[in-house]
Residue frames as qw, qx, qy, qz and C-alpha x, y, z in Angstrom:
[[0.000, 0.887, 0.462, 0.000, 0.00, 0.00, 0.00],
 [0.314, -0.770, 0.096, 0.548, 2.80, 2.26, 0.72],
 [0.305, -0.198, 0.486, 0.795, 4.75, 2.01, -2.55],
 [0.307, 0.488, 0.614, 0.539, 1.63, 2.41, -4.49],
 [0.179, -0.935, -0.169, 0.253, 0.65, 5.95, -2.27],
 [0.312, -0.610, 0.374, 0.625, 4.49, 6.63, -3.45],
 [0.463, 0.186, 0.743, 0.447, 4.20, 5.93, -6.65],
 [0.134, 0.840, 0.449, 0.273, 1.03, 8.27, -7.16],
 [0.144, -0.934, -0.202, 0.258, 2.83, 11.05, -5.60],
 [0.358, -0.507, 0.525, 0.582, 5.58, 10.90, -8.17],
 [0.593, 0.768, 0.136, -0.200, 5.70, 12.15, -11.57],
 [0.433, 0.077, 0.439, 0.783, 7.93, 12.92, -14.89],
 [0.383, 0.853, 0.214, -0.282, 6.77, 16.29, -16.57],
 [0.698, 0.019, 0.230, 0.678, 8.57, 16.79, -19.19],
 [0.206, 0.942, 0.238, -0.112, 9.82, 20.87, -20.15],
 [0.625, 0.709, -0.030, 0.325, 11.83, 22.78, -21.66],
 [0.708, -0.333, -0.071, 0.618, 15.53, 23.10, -20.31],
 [0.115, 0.990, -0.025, -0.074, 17.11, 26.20, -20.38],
 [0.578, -0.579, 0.539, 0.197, 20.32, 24.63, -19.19],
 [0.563, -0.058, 0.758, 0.325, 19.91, 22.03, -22.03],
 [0.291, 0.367, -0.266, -0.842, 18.42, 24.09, -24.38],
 [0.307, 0.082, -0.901, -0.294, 16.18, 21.23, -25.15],
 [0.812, -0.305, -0.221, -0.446, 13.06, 19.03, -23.99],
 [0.444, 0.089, -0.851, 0.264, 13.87, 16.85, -20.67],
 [0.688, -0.338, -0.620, -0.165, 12.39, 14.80, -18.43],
 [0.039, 0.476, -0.588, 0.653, 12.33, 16.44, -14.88],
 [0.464, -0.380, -0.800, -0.001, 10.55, 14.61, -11.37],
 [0.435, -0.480, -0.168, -0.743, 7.81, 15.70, -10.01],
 [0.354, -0.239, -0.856, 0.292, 7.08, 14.76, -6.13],
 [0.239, -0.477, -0.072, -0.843, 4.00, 16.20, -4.17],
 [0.400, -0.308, -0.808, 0.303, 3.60, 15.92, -0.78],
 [0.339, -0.768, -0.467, -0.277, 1.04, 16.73, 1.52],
 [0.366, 0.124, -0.563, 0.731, 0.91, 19.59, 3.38],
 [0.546, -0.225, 0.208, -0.779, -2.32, 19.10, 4.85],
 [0.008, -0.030, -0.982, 0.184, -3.50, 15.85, 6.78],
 [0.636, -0.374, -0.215, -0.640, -7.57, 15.87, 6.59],
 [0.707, -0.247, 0.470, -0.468, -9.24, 14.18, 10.19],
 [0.798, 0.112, 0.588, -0.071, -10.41, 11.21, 8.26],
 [0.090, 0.448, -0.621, -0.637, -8.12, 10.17, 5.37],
 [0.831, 0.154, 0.422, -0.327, -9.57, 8.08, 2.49],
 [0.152, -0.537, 0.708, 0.433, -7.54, 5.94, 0.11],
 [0.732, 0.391, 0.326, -0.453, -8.55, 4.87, -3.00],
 [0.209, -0.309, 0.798, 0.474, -7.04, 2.13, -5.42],
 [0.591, 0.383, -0.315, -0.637, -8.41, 2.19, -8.73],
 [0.593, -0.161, 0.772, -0.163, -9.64, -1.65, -9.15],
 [0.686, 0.590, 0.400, 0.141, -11.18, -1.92, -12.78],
 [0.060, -0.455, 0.450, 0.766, -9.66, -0.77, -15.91],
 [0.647, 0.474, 0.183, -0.569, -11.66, 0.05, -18.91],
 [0.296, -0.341, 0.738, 0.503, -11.00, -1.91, -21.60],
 [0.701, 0.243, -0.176, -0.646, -12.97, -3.09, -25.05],
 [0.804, 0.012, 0.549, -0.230, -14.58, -6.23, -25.06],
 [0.141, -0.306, 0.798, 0.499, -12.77, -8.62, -28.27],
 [0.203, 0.182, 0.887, 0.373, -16.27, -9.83, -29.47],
 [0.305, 0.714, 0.555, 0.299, -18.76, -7.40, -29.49],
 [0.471, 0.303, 0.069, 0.826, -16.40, -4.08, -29.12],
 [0.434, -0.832, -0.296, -0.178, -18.38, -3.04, -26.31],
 [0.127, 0.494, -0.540, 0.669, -16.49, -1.02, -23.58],
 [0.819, -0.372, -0.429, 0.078, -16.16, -2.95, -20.38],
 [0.133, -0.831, 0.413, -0.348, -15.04, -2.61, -17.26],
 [0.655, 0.240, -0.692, 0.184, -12.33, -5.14, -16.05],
 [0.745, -0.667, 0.008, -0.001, -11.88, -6.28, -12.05],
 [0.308, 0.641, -0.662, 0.238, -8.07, -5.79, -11.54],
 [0.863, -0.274, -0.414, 0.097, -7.36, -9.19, -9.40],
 [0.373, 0.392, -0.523, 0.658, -4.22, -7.99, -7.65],
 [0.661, -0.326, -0.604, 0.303, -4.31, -8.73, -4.41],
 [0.041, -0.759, 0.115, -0.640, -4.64, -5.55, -2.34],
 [0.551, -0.515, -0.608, 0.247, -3.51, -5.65, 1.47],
 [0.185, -0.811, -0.081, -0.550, -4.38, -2.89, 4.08],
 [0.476, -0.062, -0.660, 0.577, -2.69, -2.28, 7.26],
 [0.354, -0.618, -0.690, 0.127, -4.67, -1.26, 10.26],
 [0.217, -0.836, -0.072, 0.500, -2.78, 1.65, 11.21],
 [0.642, 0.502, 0.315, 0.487, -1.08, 3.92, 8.85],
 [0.481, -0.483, 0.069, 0.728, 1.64, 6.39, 9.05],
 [0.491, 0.842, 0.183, 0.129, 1.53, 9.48, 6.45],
 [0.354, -0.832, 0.015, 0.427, 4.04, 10.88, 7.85],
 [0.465, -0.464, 0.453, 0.603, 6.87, 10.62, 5.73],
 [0.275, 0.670, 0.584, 0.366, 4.26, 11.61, 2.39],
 [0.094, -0.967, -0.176, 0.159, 4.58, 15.41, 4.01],
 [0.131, 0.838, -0.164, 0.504, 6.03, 18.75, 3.40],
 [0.512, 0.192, -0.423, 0.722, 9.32, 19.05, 5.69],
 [0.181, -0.205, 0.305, -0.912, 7.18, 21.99, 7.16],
 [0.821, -0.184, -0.365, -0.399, 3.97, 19.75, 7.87],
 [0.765, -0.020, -0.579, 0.280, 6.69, 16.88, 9.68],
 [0.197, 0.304, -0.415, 0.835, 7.78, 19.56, 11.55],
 [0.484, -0.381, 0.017, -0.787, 4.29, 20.58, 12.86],
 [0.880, -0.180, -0.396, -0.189, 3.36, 16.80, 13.43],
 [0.546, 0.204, -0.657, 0.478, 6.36, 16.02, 15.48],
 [0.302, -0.364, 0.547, -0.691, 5.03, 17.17, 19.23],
 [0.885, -0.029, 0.252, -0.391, 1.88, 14.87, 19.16],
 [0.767, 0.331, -0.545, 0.066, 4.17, 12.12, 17.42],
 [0.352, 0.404, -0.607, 0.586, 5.95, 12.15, 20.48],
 [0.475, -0.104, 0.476, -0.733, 3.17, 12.23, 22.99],
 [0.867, 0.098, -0.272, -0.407, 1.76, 9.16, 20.87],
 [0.715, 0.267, -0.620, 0.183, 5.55, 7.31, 21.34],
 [0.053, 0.312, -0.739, 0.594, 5.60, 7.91, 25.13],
 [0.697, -0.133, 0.291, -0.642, 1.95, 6.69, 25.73],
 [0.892, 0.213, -0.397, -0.038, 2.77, 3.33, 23.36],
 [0.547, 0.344, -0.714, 0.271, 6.14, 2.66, 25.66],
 [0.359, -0.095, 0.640, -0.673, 4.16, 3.21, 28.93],
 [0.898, 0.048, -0.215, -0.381, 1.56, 0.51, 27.09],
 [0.861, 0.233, -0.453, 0.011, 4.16, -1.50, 26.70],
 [0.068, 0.260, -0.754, 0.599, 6.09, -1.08, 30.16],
 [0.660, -0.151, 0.225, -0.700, 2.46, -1.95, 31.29],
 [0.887, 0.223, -0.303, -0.267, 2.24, -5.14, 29.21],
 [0.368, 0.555, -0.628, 0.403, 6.06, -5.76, 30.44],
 [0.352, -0.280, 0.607, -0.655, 5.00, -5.68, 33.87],
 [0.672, 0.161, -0.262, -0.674, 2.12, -8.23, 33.25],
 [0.876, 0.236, -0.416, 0.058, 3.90, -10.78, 31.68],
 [0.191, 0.534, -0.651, 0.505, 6.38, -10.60, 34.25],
 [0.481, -0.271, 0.482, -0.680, 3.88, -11.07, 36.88],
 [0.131, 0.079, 0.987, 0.056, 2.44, -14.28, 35.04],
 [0.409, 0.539, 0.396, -0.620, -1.12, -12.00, 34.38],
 [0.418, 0.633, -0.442, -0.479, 0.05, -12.12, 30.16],
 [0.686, -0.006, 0.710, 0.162, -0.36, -15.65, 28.68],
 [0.376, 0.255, 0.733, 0.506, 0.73, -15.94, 25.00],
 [0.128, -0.221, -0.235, -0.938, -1.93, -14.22, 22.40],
 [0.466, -0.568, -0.653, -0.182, -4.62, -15.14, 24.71],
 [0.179, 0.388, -0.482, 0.765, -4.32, -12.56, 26.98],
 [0.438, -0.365, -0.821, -0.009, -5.37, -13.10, 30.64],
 [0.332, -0.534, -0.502, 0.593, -4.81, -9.95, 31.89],
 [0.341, 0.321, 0.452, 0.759, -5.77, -8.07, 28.94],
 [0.195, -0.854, -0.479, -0.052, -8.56, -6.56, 30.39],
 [0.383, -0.803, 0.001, 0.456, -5.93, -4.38, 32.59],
 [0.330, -0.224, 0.229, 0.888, -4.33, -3.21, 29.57],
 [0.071, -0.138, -0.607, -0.779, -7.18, -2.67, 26.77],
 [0.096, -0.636, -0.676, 0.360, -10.00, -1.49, 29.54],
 [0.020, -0.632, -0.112, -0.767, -11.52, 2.17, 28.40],
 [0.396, -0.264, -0.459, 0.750, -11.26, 3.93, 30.88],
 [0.021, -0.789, -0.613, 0.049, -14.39, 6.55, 31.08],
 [0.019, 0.992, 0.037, -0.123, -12.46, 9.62, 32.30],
 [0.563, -0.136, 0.380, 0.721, -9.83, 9.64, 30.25],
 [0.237, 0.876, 0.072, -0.413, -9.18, 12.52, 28.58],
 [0.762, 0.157, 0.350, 0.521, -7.81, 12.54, 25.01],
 [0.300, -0.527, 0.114, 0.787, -5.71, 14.91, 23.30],
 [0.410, 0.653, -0.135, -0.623, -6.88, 17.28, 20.21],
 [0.733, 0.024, 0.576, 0.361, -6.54, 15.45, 16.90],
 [0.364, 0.882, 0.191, 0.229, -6.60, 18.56, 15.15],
 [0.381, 0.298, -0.005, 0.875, -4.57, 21.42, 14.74],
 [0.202, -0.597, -0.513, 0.583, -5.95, 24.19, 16.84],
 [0.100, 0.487, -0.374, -0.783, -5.61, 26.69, 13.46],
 [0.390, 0.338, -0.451, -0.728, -7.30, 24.21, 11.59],
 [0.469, -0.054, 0.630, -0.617, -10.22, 22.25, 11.88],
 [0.872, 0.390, 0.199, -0.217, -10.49, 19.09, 10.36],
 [0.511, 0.580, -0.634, -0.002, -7.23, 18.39, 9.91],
 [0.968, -0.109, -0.208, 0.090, -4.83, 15.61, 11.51],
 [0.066, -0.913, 0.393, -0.083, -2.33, 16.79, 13.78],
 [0.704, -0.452, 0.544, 0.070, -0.17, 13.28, 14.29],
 [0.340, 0.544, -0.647, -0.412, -0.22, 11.59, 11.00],
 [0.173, 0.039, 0.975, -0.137, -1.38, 8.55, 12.54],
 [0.618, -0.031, -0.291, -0.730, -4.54, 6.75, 11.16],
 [0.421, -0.045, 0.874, -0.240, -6.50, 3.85, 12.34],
 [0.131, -0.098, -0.831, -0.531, -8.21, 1.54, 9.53],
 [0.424, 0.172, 0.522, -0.720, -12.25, 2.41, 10.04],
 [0.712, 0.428, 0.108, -0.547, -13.64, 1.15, 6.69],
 [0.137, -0.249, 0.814, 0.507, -13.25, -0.84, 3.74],
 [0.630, 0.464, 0.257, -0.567, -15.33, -0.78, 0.87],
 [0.156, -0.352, 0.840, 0.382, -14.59, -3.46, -1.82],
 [0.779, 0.266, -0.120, -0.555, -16.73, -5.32, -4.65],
 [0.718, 0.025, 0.691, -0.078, -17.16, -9.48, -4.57],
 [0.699, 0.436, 0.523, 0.218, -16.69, -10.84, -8.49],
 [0.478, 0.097, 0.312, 0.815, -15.41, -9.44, -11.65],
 [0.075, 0.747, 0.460, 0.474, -18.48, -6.88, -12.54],
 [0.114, 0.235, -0.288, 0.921, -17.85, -3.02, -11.27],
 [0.376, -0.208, 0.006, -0.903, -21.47, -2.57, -10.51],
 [0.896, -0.306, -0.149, -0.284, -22.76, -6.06, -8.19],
 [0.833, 0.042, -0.364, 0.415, -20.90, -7.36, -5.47],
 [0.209, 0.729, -0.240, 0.607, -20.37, -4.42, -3.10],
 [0.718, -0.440, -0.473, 0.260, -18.92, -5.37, 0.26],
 [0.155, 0.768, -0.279, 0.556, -17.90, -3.24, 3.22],
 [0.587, -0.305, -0.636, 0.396, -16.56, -3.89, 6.40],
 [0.005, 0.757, -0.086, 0.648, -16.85, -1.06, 9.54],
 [0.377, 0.138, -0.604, 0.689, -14.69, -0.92, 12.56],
 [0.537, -0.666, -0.489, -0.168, -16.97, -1.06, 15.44],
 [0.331, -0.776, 0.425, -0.328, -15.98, 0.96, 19.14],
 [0.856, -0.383, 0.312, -0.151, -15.59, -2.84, 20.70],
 [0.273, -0.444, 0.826, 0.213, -13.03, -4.16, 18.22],
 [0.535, 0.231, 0.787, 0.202, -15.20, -5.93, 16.17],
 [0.058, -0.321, 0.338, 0.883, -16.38, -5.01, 12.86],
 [0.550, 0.438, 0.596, -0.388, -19.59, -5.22, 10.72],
 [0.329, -0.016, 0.764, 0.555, -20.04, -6.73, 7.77],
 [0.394, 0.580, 0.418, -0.578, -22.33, -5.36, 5.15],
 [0.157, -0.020, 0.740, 0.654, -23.05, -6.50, 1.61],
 [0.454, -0.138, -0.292, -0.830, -26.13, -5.64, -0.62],
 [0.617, -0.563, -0.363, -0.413, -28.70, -7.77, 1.82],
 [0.812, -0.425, -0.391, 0.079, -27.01, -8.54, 4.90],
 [0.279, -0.780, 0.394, -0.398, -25.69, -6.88, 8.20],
 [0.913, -0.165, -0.303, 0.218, -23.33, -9.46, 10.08],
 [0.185, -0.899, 0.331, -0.221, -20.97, -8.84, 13.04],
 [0.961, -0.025, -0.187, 0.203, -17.66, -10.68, 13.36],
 [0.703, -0.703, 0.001, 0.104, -14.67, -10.48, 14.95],
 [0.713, 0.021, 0.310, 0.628, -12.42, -11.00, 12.24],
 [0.206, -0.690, 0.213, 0.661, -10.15, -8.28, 11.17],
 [0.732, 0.478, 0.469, 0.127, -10.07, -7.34, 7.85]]
């Protein structure tokens, strides 16, 4: 998923040199220097193509395997001046993860952490009511993303080859689980997708 986010933010244009007094090929990179709240990534799955027997235009299912990762870092897609901004809360993210994990540490020590079955999970991945969380905005600019950090909340994806039957989605429940939803049916499951 990453190289193909790089990829799209990289170009050839090609113009006229001044240097070379000539046409040449120069690269083009554009990063972001705005994070929106809720990003949404989209990989183009069909390609149009004409049918060989009756010269109809079709649309194609690209097979390729697509895989998504739960969480998802932009950072390193930004403006230099953008990284900059992000960097406090980046840092207030990495000292709450190593106090997770000095938590977990402690745990397993104690014998309260068995394996992936966790017995004392409760005491790490309880919500805690009054907790208070920090901005996820900018304070200048509402509706943006001040960390770079995403969590995976959707997927929307089509069953079979045909662009227009077959639409599945999955949505990231509060509890960890996630709900399934295709053109009749609502199902909740557990599995991660």
């Amino acid at each position: 998923m990453y190289t193909a986010m790089r990829k799209g933010m990289e170009g050839t244009v090609k113009k006229k040199s001044a240097v070379l007094g000539r046409d040449a090929d120069f690269k083009k990179t554009s990063p972001l220097s705005r994070l929106p709240g809720y990003l949404t990534v989209q990989f183009v799955r069909f390609s149009v193509g004409v049918a060989p027997d009756s010269g109809e235009t079709v649309a194609r299912k690209i097979l390729k395997d697509v895989k998504y990762t739960m969480k998802l870092d932009m950072y390193e897609f930004c403006t230099t001046e953008l990284q900059q901004k992000l960097s406090p809360m980046r840092t207030k993210f990495k000292e709450q993860e190593e106090k997770k994990m000095a938590q977990k540490a402690k745990l397993i020590a104690e014998g309260k952490l068995l394996g992936p079955k966790l017995a004392g999970a409760a005491a790490i991945a309880k919500k805690d009511e009054n907790v208070e969380y920090e901005p996820f905005q900018f304070e200048d600019d509402v509706g943006s993303n001040n960390s770079g950090y995403y969590e995976l909340a959707a997927v929307l994806t089509h069953k079979g080859r045909s662009s227009s039957s077959g639409p599945t989605s999955w949505v990231a429940l509060k509890n960890g689980e996630w709900a399934k939803l295709d053109e009749t049916r609502l199902l909740r499951t557990e599995d991660q997708y």
